[in-house]
C-alpha positions in Angstrom: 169.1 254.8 328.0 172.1 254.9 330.2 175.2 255.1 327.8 173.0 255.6 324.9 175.4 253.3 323.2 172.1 251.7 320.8 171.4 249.1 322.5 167.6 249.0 324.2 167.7 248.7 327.7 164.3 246.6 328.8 163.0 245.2 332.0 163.7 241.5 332.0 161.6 238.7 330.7 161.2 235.3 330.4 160.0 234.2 326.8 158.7 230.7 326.5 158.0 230.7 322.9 161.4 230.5 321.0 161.1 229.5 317.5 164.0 227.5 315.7 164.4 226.3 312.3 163.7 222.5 311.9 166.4 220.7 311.4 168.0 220.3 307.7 165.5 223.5 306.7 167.1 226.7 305.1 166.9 230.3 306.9 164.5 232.3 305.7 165.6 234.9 303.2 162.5 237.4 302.7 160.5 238.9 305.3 158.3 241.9 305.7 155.5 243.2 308.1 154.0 246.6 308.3 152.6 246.0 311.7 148.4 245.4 311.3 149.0 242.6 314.2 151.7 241.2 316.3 151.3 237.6 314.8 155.1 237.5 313.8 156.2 238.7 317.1 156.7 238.3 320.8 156.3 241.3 322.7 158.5 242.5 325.4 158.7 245.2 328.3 156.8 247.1 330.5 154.1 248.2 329.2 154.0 245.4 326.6 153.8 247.2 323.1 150.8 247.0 321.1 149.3 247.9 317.4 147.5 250.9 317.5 145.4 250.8 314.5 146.4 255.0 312.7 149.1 257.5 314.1 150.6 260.1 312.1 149.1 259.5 308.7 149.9 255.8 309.0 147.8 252.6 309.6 149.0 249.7 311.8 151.8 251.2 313.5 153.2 249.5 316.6 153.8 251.5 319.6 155.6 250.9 322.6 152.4 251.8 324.6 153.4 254.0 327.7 154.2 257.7 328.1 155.8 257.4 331.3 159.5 255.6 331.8 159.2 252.4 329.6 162.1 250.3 327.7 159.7 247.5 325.3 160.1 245.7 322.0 159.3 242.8 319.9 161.5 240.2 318.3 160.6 238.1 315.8 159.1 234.3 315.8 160.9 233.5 312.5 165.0 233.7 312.3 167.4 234.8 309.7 170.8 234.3 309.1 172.9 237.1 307.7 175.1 234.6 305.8 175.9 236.3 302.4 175.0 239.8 303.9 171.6 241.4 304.5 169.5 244.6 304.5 167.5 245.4 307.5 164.7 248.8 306.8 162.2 249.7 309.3 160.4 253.2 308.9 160.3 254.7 312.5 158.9 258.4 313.8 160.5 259.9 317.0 158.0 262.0 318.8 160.6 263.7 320.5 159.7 266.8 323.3 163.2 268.3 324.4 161.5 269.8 327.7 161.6 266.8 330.1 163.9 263.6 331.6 166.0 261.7 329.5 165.1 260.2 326.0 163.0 258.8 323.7 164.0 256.3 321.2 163.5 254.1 318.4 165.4 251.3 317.5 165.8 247.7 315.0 168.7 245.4 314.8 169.7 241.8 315.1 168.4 240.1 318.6 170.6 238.1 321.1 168.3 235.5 321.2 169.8 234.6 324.6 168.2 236.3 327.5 169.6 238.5 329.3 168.9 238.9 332.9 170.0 242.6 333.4 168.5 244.0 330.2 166.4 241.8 328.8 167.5 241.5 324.6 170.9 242.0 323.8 171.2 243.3 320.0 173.8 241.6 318.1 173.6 245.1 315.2 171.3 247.5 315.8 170.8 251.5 314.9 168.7 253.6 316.7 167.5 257.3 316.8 166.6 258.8 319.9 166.3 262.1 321.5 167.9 263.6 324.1 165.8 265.7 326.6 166.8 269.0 328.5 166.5 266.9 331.9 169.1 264.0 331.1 171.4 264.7 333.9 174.0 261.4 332.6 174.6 263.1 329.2 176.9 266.7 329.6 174.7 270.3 328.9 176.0 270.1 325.0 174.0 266.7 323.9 171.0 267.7 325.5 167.6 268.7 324.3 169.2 267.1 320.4 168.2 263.7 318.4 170.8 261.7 317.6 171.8 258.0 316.0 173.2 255.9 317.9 174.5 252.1 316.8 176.6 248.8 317.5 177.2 245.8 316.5 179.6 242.3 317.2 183.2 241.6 315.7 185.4 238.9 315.9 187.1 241.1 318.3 184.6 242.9 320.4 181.4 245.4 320.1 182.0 248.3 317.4 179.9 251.1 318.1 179.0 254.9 317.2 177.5 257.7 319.4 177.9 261.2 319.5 180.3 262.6 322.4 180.9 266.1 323.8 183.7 266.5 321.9 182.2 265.4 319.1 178.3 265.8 318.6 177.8 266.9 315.5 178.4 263.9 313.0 175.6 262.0 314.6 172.6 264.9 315.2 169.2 264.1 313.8 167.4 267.1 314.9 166.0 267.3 311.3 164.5 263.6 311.8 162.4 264.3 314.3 158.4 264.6 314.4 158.2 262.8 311.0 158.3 259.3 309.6 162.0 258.1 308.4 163.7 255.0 307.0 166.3 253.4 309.4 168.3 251.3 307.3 171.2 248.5 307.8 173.2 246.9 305.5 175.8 244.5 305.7 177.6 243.3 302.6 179.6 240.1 301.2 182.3 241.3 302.8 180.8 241.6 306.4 181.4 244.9 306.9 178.0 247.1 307.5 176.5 250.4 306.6 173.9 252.6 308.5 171.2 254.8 306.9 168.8 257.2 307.5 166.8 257.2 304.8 169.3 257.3 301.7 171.8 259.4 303.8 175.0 257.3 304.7 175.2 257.5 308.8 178.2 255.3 309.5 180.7 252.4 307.9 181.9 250.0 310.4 185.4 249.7 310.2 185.1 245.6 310.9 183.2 243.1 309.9 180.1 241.8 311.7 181.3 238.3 313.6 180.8 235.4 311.5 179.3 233.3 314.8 177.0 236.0 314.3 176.1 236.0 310.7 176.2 232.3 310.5 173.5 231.9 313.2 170.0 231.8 312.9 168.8 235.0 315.0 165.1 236.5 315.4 164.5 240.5 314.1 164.7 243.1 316.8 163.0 246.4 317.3 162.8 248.3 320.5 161.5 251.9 321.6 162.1 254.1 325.0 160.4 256.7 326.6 161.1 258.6 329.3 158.4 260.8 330.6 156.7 263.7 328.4 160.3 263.6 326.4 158.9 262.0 323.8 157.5 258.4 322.5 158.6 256.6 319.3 156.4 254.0 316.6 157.7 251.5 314.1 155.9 250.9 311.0 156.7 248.4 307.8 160.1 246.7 308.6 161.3 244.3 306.0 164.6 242.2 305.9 166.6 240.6 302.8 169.2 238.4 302.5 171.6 238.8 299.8 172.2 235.1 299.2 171.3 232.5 297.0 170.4 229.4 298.9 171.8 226.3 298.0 169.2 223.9 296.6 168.6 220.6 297.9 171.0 217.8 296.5 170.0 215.5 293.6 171.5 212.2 293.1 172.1 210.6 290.0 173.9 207.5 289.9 173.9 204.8 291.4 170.4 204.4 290.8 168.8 203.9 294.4 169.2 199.9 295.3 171.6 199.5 293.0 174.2 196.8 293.0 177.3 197.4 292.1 180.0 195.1 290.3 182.9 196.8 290.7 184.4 197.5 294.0 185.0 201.0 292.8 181.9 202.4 293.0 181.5 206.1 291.1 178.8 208.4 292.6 177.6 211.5 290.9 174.9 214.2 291.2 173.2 217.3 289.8 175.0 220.6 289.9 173.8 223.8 291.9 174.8 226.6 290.3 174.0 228.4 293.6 177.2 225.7 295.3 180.5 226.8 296.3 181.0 222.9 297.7 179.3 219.6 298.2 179.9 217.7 301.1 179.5 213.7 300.6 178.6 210.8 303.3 178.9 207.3 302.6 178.2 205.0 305.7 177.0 201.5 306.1 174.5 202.6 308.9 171.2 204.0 307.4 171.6 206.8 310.3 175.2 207.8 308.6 176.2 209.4 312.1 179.6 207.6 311.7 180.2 207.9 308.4 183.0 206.0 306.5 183.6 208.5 303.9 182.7 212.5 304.7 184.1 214.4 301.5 184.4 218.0 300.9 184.0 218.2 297.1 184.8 221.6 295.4 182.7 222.8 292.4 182.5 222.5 289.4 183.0 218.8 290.6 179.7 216.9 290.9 181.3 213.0 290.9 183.4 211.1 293.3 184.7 207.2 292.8 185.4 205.6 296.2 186.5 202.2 296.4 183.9 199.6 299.0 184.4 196.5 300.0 183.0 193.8 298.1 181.0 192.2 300.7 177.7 192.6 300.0 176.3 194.6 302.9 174.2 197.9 301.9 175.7 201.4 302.0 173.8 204.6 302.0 175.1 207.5 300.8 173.5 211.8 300.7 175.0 215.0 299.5 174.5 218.9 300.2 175.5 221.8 298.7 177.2 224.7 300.8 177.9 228.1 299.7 179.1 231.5 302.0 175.2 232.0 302.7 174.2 228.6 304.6 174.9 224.7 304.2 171.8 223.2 302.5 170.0 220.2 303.7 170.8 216.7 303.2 169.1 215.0 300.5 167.2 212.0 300.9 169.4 209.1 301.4 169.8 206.6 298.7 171.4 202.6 298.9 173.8 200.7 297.1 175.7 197.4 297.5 178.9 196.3 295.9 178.9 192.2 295.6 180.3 190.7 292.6 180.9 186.9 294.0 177.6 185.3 295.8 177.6 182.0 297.5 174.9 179.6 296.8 171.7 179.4 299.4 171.5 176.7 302.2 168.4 174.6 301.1 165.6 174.5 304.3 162.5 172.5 302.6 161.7 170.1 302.3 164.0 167.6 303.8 165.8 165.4 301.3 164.2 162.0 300.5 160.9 163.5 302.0 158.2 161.4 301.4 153.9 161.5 301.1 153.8 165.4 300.0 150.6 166.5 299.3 150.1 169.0 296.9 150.8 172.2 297.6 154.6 171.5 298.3 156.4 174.7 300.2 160.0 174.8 298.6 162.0 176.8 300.8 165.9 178.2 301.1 167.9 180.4 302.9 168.3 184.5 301.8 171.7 184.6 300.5 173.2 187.9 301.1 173.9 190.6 297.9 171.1 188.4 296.4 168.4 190.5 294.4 167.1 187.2 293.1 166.7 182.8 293.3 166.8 180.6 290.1 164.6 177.3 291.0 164.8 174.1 289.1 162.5 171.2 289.7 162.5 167.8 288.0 161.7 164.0 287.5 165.1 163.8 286.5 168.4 164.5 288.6 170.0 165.9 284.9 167.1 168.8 285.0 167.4 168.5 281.5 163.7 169.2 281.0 162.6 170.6 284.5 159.0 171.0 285.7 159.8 174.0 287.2 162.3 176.6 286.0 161.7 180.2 287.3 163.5 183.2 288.7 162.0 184.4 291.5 163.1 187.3 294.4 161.4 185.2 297.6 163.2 182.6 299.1 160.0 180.3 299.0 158.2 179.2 296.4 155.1 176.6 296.3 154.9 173.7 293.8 152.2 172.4 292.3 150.3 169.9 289.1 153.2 167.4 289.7 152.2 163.8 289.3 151.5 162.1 292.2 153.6 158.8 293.7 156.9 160.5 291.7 160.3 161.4 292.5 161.3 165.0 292.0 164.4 166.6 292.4 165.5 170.4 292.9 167.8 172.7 293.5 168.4 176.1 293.9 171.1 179.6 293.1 171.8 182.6 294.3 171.4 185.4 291.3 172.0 189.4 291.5 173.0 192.1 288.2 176.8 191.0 288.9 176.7 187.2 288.9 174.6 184.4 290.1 176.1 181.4 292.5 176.7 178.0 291.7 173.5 175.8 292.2 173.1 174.1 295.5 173.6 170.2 296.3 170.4 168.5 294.4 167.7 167.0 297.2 164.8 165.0 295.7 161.0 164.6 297.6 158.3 161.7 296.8 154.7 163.4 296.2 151.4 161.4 297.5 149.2 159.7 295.4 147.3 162.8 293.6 144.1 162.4 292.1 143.2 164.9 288.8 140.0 166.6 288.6 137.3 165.5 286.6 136.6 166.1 283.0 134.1 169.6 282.5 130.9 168.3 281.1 128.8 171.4 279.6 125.8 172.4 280.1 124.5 176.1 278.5 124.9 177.3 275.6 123.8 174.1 273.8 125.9 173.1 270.9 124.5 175.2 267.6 122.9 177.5 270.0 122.7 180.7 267.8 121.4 184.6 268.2 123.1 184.8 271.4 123.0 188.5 272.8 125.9 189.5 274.7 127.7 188.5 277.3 127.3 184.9 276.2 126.7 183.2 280.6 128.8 179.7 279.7 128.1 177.2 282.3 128.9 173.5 282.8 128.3 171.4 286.1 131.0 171.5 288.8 133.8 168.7 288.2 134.2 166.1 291.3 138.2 167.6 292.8 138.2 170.9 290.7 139.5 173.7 292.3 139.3 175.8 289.0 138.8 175.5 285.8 140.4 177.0 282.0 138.1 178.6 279.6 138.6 178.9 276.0 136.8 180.3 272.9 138.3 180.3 269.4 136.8 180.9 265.7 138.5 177.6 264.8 137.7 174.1 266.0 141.8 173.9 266.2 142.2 176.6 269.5 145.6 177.5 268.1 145.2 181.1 269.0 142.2 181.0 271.5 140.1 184.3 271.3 139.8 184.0 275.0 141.7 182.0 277.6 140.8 182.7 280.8 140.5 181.1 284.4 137.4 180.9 286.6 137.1 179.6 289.9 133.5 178.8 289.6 131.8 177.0 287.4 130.6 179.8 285.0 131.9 182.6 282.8 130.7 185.8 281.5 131.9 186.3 277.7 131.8 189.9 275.8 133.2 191.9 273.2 132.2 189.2 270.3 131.7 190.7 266.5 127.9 190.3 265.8 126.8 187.0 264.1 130.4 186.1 265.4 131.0 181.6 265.3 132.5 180.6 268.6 133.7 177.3 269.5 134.0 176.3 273.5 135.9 174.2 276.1 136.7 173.9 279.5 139.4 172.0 281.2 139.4 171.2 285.5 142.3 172.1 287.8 143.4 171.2 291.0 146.9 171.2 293.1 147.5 167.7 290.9 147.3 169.7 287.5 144.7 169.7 284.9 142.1 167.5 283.2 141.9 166.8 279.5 139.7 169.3 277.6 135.9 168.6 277.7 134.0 168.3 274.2 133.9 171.3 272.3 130.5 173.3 271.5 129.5 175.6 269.0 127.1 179.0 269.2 126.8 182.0 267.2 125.9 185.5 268.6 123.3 188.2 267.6 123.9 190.4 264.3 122.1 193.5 265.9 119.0 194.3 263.5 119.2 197.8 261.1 117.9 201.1 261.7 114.6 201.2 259.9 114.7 203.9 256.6 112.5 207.0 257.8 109.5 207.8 254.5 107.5 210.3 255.2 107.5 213.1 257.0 110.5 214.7 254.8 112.7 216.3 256.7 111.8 220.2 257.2 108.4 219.3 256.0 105.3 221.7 257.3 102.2 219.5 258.6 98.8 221.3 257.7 96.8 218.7 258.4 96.1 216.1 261.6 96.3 213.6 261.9 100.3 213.7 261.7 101.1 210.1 260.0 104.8 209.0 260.2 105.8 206.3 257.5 109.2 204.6 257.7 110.4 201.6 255.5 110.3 197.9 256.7 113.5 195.8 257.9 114.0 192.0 257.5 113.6 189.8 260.8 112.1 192.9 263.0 109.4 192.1 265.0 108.3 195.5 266.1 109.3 199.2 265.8 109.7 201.8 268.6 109.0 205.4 267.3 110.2 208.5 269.7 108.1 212.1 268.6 109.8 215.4 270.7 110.2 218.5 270.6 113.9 218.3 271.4 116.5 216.5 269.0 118.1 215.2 272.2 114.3 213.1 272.9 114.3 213.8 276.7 111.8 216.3 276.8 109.1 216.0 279.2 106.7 215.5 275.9 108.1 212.6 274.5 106.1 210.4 272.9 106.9 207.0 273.0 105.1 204.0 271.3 106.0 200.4 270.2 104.1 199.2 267.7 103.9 195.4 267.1 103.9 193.2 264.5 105.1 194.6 260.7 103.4 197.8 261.1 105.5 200.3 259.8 103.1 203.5 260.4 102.3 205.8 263.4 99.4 208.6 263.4 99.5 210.7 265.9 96.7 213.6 266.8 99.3 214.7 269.7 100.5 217.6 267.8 99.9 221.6 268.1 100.1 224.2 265.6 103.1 226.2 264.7 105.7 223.6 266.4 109.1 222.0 265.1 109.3 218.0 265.6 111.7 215.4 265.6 110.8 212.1 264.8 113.2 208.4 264.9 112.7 204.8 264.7 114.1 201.5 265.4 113.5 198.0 264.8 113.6 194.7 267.8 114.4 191.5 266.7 115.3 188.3 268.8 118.9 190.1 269.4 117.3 192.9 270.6 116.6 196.3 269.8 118.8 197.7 267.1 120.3 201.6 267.0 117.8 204.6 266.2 117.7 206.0 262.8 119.2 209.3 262.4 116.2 211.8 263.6 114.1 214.0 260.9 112.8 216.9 261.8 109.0 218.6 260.6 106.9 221.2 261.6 102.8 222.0 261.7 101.9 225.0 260.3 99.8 228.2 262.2 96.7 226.1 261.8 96.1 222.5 260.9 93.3 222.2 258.5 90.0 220.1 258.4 91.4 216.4 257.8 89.4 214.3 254.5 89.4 211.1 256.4 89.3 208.6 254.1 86.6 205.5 253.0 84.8 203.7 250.5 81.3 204.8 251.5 80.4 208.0 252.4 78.1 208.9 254.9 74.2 208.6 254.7 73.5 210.5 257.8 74.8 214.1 259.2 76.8 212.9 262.7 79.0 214.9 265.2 81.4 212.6 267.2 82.3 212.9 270.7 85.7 214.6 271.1 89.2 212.8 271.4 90.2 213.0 274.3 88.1 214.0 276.8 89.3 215.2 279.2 92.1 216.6 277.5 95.0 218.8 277.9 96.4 221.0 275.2 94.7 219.8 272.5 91.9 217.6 271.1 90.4 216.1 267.7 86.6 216.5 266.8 85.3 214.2 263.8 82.2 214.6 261.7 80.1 212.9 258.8 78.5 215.4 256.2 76.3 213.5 254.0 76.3 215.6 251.1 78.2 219.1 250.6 77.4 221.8 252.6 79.0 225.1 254.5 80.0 223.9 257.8 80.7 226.3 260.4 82.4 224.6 263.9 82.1 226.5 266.9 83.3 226.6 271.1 81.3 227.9 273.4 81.9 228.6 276.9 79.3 227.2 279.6 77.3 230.9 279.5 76.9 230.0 275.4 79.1 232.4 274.7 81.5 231.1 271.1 85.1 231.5 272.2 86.4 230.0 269.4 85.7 229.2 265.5 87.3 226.0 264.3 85.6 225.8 260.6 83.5 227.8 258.6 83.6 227.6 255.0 82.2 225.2 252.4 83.3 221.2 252.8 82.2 218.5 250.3 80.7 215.5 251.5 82.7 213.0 253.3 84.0 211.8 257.2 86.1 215.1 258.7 88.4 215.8 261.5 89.3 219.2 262.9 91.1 220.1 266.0 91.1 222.5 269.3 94.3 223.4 270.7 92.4 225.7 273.7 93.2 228.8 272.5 90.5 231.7 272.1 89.5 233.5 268.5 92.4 235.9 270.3 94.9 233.2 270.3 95.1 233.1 274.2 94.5 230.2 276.2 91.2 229.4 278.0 91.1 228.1 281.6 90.6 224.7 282.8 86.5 223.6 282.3 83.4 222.5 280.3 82.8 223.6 277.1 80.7 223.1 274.0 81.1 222.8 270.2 78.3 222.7 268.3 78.2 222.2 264.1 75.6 223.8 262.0 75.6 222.4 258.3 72.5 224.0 256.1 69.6 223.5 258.6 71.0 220.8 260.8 72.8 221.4 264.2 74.3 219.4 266.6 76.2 220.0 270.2 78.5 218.0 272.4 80.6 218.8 275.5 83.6 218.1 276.3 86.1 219.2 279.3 89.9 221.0 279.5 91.9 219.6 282.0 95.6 221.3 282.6 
């Protein structure tokens, strides 16, 4: 510890990590770390320090590793400036044993970042407690076996520090701070000037202010402990740091807008304030780089505008801004471009040569960049008075490529120079001779015929390929006229896709052929009319919410004009993409589905729609129904009832879930309708009471008399009516 003057004698070491801040970046104004790893840090000394993970009631607390004669540290990867002022806090214990050698000691401050090959770190501020041991023969009899505070820090005009002295011991002693966890504190104000704490207790004032190389400069945390034998050892926990300032924000510019040009030779720049700003400091340079600037301005708040007076010669200037305050100059803003040119001179004309002859179509017109230009004015003509040119554009290349001019003719041109200030005077006129040029041939069409009619959409147009058509026009209209075409597209094939018509829409057609020469004349027109999509059929029967008792299930729904079938869609889900959706298209006008594919105590819902020649029309809005607990013998109805007593075969068979049985009773009798498993044993009781005579249907769902389902197998139901009886098998499949 030598003259215990605070600052942290260590073994030296040669970092090669140092971290700056990028360039144009702000210093970083918050920072805090209560030691779980060393990821912020590089470690220093002999032995290196390390994270021990719990001492003295704390977790994470770094410690400087040895209990014999060490001097170690860390300093931080990230740097601060103290611009503006600054608190620094660290909470440090001092394990201190008065019995043996020198000292122990715990330190923080603001690192030297330069090495130093004597000492290792050099603090710029730092504050330290640290005890003095009975055996420190360089310290007088009175300061011995004591903790004291020791600090320093850089002025303008040398190192102001504070220590305790034989004559004067007292003011500094920290006996009391000893053995326990305590908050060393700095901090330096607006002014400069700093204060040292322990805890909230006011340790020392410097009489000067830190130096301003110092404070200005980006510099890496510090904190450093010392042991010296069994005297004692020393940890650091939770350090933090603050910077009192309010960083200046990065510039933005307002006017001129970025590539502007400018028409006046004084040129006024402005830009947003920063409240945070004590200055703005302006560049103006004709190099992109603005190393060399021609105008470096210190601009004064509240001021956010400048006029400067440039040159009026057309050449780019790039100008930037940053705020400054007393905490840090903020970064440059993104540089924007302007030029001042109000006079332009006309291009130099390049191609093609005057009184050029034979140009094929096509024809490269090219001129010279003119500089200041934004943009080129381009006349072409038959005639040398441009009175009605071919070719009038604005255009911002300084080539443009003619074309549909008629072929064996004289053409003339010229060109001027245009930006937002003024445009040049127009060149010298040069004229060129195109070769013979040969249009394309007129469309002839092919599909759809003419009258064509219930076309569903897109409407495919085609017509054959033109002899020397490199393209073709396309136009539909509702009126033979075409004065406001519908559609009036190009294609570079000989087909086109057309959607988006109104049903039952009229649409007339025509194509014309294109090549470099120009175009055709229009081909015939044709005529077709598209689909009116068919109505949703009227849903009859089922009402909706009704309860089915009976099966059959018959669903009725009312004809519609021009249909040629019906698709009806039974589920069990109103969205009708269940996995039991039943699907069928019937043919033809019927207008009636009956379905045995129903079970007992469900809710249904039931659509329709009709297909014509344009297609399938929309779904009627769904119904819904339901079949009641058990679905009743069915009267099926006929003119003639049956002569003989007769048990049909079950439908279907196999089945799964359900199945219909039918029967003929001659005359009226009580019927009783059994199941019976394959040991004859009745499972279930599907009718018995009295039915008239007539053709019946009933139905098995595969439930027991219990209600629970039966297993996959063969099975019987027989029918007794009066003395007759009759079985059949049939067979469950699930």
């Amino acid at each position: 510890m030598c003259n215990l003057s605070g600052r942290l004698i260590v073994l030296a070491l040669t970092l090669t990590v140092m971290f700056a801040t990028a360039q144009g970046s702000l210093p970083q104004s918050t920072f805090q770390d209560q030691f779980d790893n060393l990821s912020s840090w590089v470690a220093f000394g002999t032995p290196v320090p390390e994270i021990v993970p719990s001492q003295f009631s704390r977790t994470g607390v770094l410690d400087n590793a040895g209990d014999g004669t060490d001097k170690s540290g860390a300093i931080s990867i990230q740097r601060f400036t103290g611009s503006g002022g600054f608190t620094l806090t660290a909470d440090v214990y001092l394990d201190f044993n008065d019995t043996a050698l020198c000292a122990a000691e715990a330190a923080i401050g603001i690192a030297n970042p330069t090495l130093q090959a004597w000492s290792g770190y050099d603090a710029y501020v730092s504050f330290s407690i640290a005890g003095v041991g009975r055996s420190c023969a360089i310290l007088s009899d009175s300061l011995r076996a004591h903790a004291y505070f020791f600090g320093s820090f850089e002025t303008a005009s040398g190192t102001e520090s504070f220590f305790p002295t034989e004559a004067s011991p007292l003011p500094f002693r920290a006996d009391q701070y000893a053995g326990g966890w305590h908050a060393l504190k700095i901090i330096v104000d607006g002014t400069g000037r700093p204060r040292f704490y322990i805890d909230n207790t006011l340790i020392y004032t410097g009489a000067n202010a830190v130096s301003g190389a110092v404070l200005s400069t980006m510099n890496p945390l510090w904190v450093g402990s010392q042991s010296s034998g069994n005297a004692g050892k020393a940890y650091h926990d939770n350090i933090s740091y603050t910077n009192s300032c309010v960083w200046p924000e990065v510039a933005s510019l307002t006017t001129p807008a970025d590539s502007a040009t400018v028409c006046a030779t004084l040129v006024t720049l402005s830009w947003a304030a920063d409240g945070a700003a004590t200055e703005y400091q302006i560049q103006v340079d004709n190099n992109s780089t603005l190393l060399s600037p021609e105008f470096d301005l210190q601009i004064p708040t509240p001021t956010t505008t400048v006029a400067i007076t440039i040159a009026d010669d057309c050449l780019p200037r790039y100008w930037r801004v940053r705020a400054i305050n007393n905490c840090a100059t903020g970064a440059w803003c993104t540089p924007r471009v302007f030029t001042v040119c109000t006079t332009l001179t006309p291009p130099t004309l390049a191609a093609p040569a005057d009184g050029a002859t034979g140009l094929t179509q096509p024809i490269s017109i090219d001129w010279n960049a003119v500089l200041g230009a934004t943009s080129y004015s381009l006349q072409v003509d038959d005639s040398s008075s441009f009175n009605s040119p071919e070719f009038d554009l604005n255009t911002p290349e300084t080539v443009y490529s003619v074309s549909q001019l008629v072929g064996s003719t004289t053409y003339y041109w010229r060109v001027r120079a245009d930006n937002a200030c003024d445009h040049s005077t127009w060149t010298a006129t040069r004229d060129f001779e195109t070769a013979p040029c040969p249009l394309a041939d007129v469309a002839v069409l092919q599909t759809p015929a003419d009258g064509d009619s219930l076309l569903t959409q897109p409407v495919v147009l085609n017509w054959a390929d033109a002899a020397l058509a490199t393209a073709y026009r396309v136009q539909l209209d509702d009126d033979t006229s075409f004065a406001t075409p519908v559609y009036n597209g190009e294609s570079a094939v000989s087909t086109a896709s057309i959607s988006g018509l109104p049903a039952g829409a009229v649409r007339y057609w025509r194509i014309k052929s294109y090549n470099p020469c120009g175009w055709s004349d229009w081909s015939v027109k044709r005529r077709f009319s598209t689909c009116a999509p068919i109505a949703a059929p009227g849903l009859v029967e089922p009402l909706e919410g009704a309860v089915i008792e009976q099966r059959p299930v018959f669903f009725d729904w009312g004809t519609v004009a021009d249909a040629d079938s019906y698709m009806v869609e039974i589920d069990v889900v109103n969205s009708f993409d269940g996995a039991g959706l039943v699907r069928r298209v019937l043919a033809g006008s019927l207008s009636q589905f009956g379905s045995y594919d129903v079970v007992a105590n469900t809710c249904y819902y039931w659509r329709v729609r009709a297909y014509s020649d344009c297609g399938w029309g929309t779904f009627s809005a769904a119904r819904s129904c339901s079949t009641g607990t058990a679905l009743a013998v069915r009267e099926i109805e006929g003119e003639v009832l049956p002569t003989e007593f007769t048990l049909m075969q079950n439908y279907p068979n196999p089945f799964n879930a359900e199945t219909a049985i039918e029967f003929n009773l001659p005359q009226a009798s009580w019927v009783r309708l059994v199941v019976l498993n394959i040991l004859g044993q009745e499972i279930a009781v599907l009718v018995d009471e009295p039915l008239t005579a007539g053709r019946k249907m009933t139905t098995w769902n595969g439930l027991d008399s219990s209600g629970k389902p039966v297993s996959s197998g063969v099975y019987f139901y027989r029918i007794i009516a009066g003395s007759q009886l009759i079985s059949k098998k049939m067979v469950l499949l699930k």
